[in-house]
C-alpha positions as CSV (number, residue, x, y, z in Angstrom):
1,X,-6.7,-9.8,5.6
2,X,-9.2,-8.0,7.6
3,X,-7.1,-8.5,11.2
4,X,-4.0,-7.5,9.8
5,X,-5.6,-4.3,8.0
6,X,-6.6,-3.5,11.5
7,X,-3.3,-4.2,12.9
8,X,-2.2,-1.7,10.4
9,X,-5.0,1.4,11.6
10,X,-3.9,0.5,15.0
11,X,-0.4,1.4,14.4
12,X,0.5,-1.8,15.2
13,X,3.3,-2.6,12.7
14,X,5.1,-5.5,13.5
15,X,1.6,-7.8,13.3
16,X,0.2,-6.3,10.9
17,X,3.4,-7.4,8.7
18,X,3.3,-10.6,9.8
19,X,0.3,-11.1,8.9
20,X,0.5,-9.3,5.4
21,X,3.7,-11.3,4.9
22,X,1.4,-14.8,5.7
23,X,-1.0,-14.2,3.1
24,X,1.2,-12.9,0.4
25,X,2.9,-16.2,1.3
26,X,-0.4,-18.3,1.6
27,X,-2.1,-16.7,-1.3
28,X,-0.5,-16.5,-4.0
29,X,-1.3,-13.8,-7.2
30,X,-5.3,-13.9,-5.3
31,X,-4.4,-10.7,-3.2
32,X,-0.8,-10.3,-4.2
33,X,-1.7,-6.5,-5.5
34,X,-3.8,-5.5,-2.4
35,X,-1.2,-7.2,0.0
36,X,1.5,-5.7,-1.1
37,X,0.1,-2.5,-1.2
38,X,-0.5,-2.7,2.5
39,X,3.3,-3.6,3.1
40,X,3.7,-0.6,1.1
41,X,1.9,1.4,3.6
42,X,3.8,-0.3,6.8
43,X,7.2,0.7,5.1
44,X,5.6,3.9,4.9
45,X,4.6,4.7,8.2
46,X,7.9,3.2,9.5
47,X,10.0,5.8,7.6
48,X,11.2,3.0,4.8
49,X,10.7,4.9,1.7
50,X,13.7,2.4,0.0
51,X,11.4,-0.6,0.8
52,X,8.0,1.6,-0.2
53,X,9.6,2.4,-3.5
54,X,10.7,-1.1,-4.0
55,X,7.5,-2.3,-3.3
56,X,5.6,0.1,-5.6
57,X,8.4,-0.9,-8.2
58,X,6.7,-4.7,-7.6
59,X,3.1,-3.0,-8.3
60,X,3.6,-1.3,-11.3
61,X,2.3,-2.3,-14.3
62,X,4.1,-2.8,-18.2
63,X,3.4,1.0,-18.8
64,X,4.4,2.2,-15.8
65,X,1.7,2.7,-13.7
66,X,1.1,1.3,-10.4
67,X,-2.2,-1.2,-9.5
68,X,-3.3,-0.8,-7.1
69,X,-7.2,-2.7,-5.6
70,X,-9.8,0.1,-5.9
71,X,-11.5,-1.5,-3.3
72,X,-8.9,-1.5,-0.6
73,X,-9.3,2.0,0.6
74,X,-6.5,3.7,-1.1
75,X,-8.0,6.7,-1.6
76,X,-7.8,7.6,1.8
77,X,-4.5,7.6,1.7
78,X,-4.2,11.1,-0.1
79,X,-6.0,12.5,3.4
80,X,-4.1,10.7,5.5
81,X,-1.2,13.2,7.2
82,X,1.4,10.0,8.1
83,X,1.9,9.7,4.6
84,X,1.9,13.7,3.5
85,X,5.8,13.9,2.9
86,X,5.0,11.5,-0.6
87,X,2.0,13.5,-1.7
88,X,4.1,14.9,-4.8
89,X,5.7,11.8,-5.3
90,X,5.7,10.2,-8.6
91,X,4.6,6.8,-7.7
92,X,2.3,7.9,-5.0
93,X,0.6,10.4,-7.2
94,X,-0.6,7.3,-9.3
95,X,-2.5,5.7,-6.5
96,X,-6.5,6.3,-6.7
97,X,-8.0,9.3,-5.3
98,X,-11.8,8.9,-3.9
99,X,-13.9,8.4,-6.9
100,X,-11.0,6.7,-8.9
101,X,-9.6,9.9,-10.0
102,X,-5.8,10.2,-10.3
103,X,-4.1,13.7,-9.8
């Protein structure tokens, strides 16, 4: 998970799926929240916000709310600028802040 996650920083898309797509394969329900959180993130910075969504859709929970790992740095995605344009998005606004606060 580590070399894909830095696939992903790097920008570099297409491996870092790959790999994502291996271990969600590989693995089972032992990362299945954390990996495809991070497939959310490379539909993201591709422009894919139908396959984010449906991947969020995958995440969320009975009540409605999505799980994401706290320990997979997602609350550095509310700094990060890529991702600015779903800020104020429903689904997006559920996803940890630093400190595990929500919005």
């Amino acid at each position: 998970m580590k070399l894909a996650v830095v696939f992903l920083r790097a920008g570099k898309l297409d491996e870092a799926q790959v790999l994502f797509e291996g271990i969600l394969k590989d693995t089972g329900q032992a990362y299945r929240a954390a990996t495809l959180a991070h497939l959310g993130v490379v539909a993201i910075r591709r422009g894919d916000r139908e396959e984010a969504f449906r991947i969020a859709r995958l995440l969320e929970d009975a009540d409605g709310s999505l799980s994401f790992p706290r320990s997979a740095g997602w609350e550095d995605l509310h700094a990060d600028p890529i991702l600015e344009p779903l800020w104020d998005s429903p689904p997006f606004v559920e996803v940890p802040r630093p400190g595990g606060s929500r919005r």
